[in-house]
VOGU-3710 file (C-alpha; in Angstrom, 3 decimals, decimal comma):
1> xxxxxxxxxx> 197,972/122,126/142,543  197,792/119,922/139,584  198,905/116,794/141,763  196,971/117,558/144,324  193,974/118,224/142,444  193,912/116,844/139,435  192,772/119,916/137,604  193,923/119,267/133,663  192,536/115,795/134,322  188,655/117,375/134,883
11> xxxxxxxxxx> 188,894/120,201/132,618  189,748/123,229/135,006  192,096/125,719/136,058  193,128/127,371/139,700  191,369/130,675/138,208  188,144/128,734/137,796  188,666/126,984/140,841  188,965/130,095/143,734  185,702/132,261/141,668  183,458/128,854/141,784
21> xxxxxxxxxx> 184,918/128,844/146,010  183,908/132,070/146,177  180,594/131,470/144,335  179,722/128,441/146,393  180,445/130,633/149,558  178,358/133,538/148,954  175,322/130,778/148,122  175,763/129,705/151,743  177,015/132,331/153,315  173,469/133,110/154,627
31> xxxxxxxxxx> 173,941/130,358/156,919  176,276/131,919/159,114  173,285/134,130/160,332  170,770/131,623/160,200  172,113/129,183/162,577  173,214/131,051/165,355  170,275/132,808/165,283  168,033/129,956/165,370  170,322/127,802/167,981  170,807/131,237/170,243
41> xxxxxxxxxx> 167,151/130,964/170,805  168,248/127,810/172,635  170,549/130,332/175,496  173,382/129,047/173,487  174,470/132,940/172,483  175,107/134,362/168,773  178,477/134,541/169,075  180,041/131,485/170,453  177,307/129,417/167,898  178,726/131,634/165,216
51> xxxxxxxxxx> 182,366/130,700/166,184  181,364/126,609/166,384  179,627/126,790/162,794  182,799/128,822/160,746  185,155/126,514/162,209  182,515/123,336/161,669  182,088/124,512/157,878  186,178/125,150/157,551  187,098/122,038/158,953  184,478/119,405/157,664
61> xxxxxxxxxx> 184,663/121,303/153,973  188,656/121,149/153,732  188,642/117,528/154,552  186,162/117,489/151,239  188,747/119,123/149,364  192,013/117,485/150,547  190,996/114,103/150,857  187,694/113,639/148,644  189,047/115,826/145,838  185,427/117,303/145,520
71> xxxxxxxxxx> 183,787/120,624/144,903  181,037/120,459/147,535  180,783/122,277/150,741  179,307/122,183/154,357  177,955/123,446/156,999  175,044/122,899/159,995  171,959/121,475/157,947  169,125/124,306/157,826  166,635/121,253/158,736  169,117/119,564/161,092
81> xxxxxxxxxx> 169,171/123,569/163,097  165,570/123,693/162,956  165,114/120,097/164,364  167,691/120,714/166,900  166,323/124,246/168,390  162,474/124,039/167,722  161,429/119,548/168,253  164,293/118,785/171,298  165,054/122,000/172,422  161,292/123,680/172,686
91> xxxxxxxxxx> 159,040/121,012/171,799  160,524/118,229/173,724  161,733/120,107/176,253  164,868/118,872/176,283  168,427/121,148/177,385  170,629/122,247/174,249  173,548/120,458/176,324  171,561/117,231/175,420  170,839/118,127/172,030  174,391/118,343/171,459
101> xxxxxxxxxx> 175,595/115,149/172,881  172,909/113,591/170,369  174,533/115,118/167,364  178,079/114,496/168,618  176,811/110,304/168,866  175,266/110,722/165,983  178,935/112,001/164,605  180,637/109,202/165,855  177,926/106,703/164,705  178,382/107,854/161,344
111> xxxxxxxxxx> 181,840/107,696/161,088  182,297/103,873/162,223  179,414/103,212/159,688  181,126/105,293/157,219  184,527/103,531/157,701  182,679/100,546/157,029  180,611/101,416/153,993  177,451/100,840/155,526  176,026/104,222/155,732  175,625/103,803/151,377
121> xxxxxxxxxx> 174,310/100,233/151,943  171,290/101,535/153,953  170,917/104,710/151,710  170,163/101,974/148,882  167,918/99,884/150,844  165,865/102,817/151,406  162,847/103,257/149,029  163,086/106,432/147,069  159,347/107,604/148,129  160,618/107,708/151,941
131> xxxxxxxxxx> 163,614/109,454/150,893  161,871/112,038/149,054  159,036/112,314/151,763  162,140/113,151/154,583  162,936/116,244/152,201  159,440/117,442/151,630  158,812/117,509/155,377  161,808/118,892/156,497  161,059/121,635/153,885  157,168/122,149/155,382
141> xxxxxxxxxx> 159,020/122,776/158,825  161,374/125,343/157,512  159,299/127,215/155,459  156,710/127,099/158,314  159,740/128,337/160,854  160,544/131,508/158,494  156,711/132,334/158,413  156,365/131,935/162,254  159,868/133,917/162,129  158,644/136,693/160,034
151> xxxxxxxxxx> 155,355/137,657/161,865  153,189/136,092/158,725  151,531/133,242/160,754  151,349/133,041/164,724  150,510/130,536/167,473  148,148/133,121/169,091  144,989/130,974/167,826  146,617/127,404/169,400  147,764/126,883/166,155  150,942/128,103/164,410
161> xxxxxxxxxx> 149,437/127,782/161,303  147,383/130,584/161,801  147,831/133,993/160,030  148,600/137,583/161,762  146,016/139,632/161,132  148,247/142,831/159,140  148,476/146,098/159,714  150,977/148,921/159,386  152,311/148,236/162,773  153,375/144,696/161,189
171> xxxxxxxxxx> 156,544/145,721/160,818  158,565/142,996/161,095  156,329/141,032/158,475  156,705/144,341/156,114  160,068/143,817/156,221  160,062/140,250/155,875  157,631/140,423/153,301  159,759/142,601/150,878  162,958/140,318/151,555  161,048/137,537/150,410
181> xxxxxxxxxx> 159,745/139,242/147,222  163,702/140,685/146,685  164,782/137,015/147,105  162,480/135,541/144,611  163,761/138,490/142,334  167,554/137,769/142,909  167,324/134,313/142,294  165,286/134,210/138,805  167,702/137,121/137,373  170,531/134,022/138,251
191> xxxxxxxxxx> 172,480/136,608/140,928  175,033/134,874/142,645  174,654/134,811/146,106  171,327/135,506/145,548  169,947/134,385/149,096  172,969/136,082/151,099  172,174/139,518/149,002  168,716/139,919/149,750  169,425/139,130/153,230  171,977/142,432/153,491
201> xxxxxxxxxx> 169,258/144,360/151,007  166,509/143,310/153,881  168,801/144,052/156,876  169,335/147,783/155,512  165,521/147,954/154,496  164,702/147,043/158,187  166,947/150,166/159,591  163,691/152,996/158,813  161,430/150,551/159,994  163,301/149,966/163,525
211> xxxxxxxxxx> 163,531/146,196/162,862  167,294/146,279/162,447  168,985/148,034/165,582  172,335/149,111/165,121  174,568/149,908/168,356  176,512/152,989/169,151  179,654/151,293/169,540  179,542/148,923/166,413  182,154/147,953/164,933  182,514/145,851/161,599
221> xxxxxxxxxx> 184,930/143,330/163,160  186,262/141,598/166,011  188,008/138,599/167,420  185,602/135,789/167,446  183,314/134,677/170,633  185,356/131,630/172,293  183,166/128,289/171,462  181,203/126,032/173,994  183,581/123,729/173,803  182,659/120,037/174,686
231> xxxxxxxxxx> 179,333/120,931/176,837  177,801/117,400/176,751  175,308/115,542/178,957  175,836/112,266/179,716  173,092/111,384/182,407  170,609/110,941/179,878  172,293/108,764/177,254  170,547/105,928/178,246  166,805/107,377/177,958  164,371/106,395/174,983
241> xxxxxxxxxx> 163,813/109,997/174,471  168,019/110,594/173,712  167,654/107,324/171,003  164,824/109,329/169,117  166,906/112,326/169,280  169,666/111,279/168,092  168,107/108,588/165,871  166,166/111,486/163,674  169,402/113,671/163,567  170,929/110,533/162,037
251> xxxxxxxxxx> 168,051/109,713/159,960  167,947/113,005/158,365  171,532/113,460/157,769  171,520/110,176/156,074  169,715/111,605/153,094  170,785/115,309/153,065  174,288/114,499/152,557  174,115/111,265/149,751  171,407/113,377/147,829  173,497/116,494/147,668
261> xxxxxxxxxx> 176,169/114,505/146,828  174,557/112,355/143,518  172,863/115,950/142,475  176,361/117,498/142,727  178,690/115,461/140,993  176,283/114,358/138,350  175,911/118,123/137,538  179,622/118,762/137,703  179,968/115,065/134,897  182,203/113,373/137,846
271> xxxxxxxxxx> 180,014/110,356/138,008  181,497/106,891/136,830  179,503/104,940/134,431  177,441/103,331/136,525  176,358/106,534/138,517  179,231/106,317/141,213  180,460/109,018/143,213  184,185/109,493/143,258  185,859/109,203/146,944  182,150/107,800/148,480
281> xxxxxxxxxx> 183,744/106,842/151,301  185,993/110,062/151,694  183,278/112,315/151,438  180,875/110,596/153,457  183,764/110,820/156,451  183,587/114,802/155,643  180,438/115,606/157,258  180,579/112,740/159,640  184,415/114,726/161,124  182,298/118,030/160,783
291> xxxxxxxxxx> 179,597/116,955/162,679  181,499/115,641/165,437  183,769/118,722/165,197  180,690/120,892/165,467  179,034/119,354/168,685  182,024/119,473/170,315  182,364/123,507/169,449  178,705/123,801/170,061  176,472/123,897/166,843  174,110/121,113/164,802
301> xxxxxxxxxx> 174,834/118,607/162,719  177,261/119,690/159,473  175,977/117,799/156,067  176,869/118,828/152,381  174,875/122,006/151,116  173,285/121,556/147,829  174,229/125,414/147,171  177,861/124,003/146,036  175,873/123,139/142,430  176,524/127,192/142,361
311> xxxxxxxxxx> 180,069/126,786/142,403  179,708/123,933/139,988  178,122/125,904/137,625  180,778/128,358/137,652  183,205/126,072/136,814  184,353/124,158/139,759  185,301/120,573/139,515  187,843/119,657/142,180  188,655/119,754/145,627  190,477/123,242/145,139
321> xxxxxxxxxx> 186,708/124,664/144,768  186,243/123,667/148,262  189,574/124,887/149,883  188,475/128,608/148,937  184,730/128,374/150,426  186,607/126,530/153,662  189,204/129,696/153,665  186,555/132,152/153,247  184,356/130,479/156,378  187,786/131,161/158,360
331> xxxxxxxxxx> 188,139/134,508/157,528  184,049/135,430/158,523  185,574/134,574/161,761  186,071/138,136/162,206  183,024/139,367/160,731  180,564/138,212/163,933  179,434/142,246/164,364  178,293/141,934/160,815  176,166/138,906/160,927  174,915/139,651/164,901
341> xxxxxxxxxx> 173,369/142,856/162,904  170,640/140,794/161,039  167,029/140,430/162,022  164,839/137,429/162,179  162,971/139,298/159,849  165,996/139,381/157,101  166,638/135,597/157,655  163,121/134,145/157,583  162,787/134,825/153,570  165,993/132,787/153,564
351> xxxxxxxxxx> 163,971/130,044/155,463  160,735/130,077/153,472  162,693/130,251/150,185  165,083/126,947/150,809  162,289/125,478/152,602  159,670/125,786/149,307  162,786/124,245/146,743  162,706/121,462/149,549  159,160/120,855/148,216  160,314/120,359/144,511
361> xx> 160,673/116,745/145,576  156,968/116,103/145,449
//
């Protein structure tokens, strides 16, 4: 352990290590329900979306840990899912086959310019304003996803941004409602996991109210759904509408990963002098192998989740951090039943919530 990862050098232990893994999972743990859920919309299916994004977040977060020596983690971008599902999928009217070949070019893009060190040469050239506005807008379209999600605001007046006129009968937005007040709640009294608590809290609160259904035959686990392995569609590669795609999942992913990244490792004291991030180039290649990983299994783009600085402040400071959250994902293989149980209306708090810190960077 201590070769591998360097753990007298930065101050830790393999104790501190596995509970700041297990922190940094439960922060993101949420997004094993949010993602399938939002891509099954697509026809996709929960469960072989479910399958893609464990193994996406195992894979592309172990190659963090063994080769970038770094306590970050990752999974399919909330933005990047929302992007993928509700603008191509819905709004553009495009299949999710072709969404996926955009994400698994995208992959491969970002690897070569990775390999190269190119992808931090245009990060720099990039004013900071644009960067910041790409966050802030993404985080409008979120939060605005979990309110459509939730029953708070409909699309009944040619508008989604107009509100659902409530009544006791709004029982989906009850529900939703109180998850997003138990959220809030979690969070400022510093519960870890916070997010992925109030989800389960809302999922039971929704039984009374009929919003959660539970089957007769449930079971807790099972062997996972098989992936959609390597459904691509080439015939429209060449269109101007596949370069926009896959130009704005590259775009995006640009910024969510580097940005995690910086706010990361300057939290966890691993920056050089000069503000450098340890194994750039190594951890860059992490979400660039997970993303390609991921479209061929079937789910969005996989960048660096900004819920590691959870693990970090429990301790975590090396790679080993990242080797427990990337077991963890393996073993929620077998937890599908589990995650299949949750409503939209236990995941859209989980939207507006991440979606309004997305905001902070006005």
């Amino acid at each position: 352990m201590e070769k591998l990862f360097k753990l007298k050098e930065r101050g830790t232990t393999v104790s501190k290590e596995i509970i700041a893994g297990i922190t940094t999972f439960l922060a993101m743990a949420y997004i094993l329900a949010v993602t399938p859920g939002m891509l099954g919309e697509t026809g996709m299916g929960f469960g072989p979306v479910f399958t893609a994004t464990a193994i996406a977040s195992a894979i592309a977060t172990l190659v963090m840990a063994f080769w970038a020596n770094l306590p970050v983690a990752l999974a399919p971008g909330m933005g990047l899912n929302a992007f993928f599902t509700y603008t191509v999928c819905f709004g553009m009217g495009c299949s999710w086959q072709l969404a996926l070949t955009a994400v698994f070019v995208e992959g491969i893009i970002f690897i070569v310019l990775s390999i190269f060190g190119i992808r931090e040469k245009i990060i720099n050239a990039i004013p900071s304003g644009m960067k910041k506005a790409v966050a802030v807008g993404i985080g409008l379209f979120i939060a605005l996803i979990g309110l459509a999600n939730a029953g708070i605001v409909s699309s009944d007046t040619g508008t989604i941004i107009g509100f659902v006129n409530f009544n006791m009968s709004s029982k989906t937005a009850i529900v939703a409602m109180l998850g997003l007040v138990i959220t809030i709640v979690l969070y400022l009294l510093k519960v870890p996991g916070a997010i992925l608590l109030a989800i389960i809290a809302t999922t039971i609160i929704g039984i009374p109210f009929g919003v959660t259904t539970i089957p007769e035959d449930w079971k807790p686990f099972s062997l996972p759904a098989a992936p959609l392995f390597c459904k691509f569609e080439w015939a429209s590669v060449l269109s101007v509408k596949f370069f926009v795609i896959m130009f704005t999942f590259l775009f995006t992913d640009l910024f969510d990963t580097i940005g995690t990244l910086m706010g990361v490792t300057q939290q966890a004291n691993l920056v050089d002098k000069d503000g450098n991030i340890p194994n750039a180039k190594a951890a860059l290649m992490s979400d660039s192998i997970g993303t390609v990983v991921g479209a061929c299994l079937g789910t969005s783009t996989v960048t660096s989740f900004v819920e590691s600085s959870s693990g970090v402040a429990a301790g975590g400071r090396t790679g080993l951090t990242s080797v427990t959250t990337g077991v963890l994902f393996l073993l929620a293989l077998f937890m599908t039943p589990i995650f299949a149980l949750i409503p939209s209306a236990a995941t859209a708090p989980a939207l507006i919530f991440v979606g309004f810190f997305m905001l902070q960077q006005v």
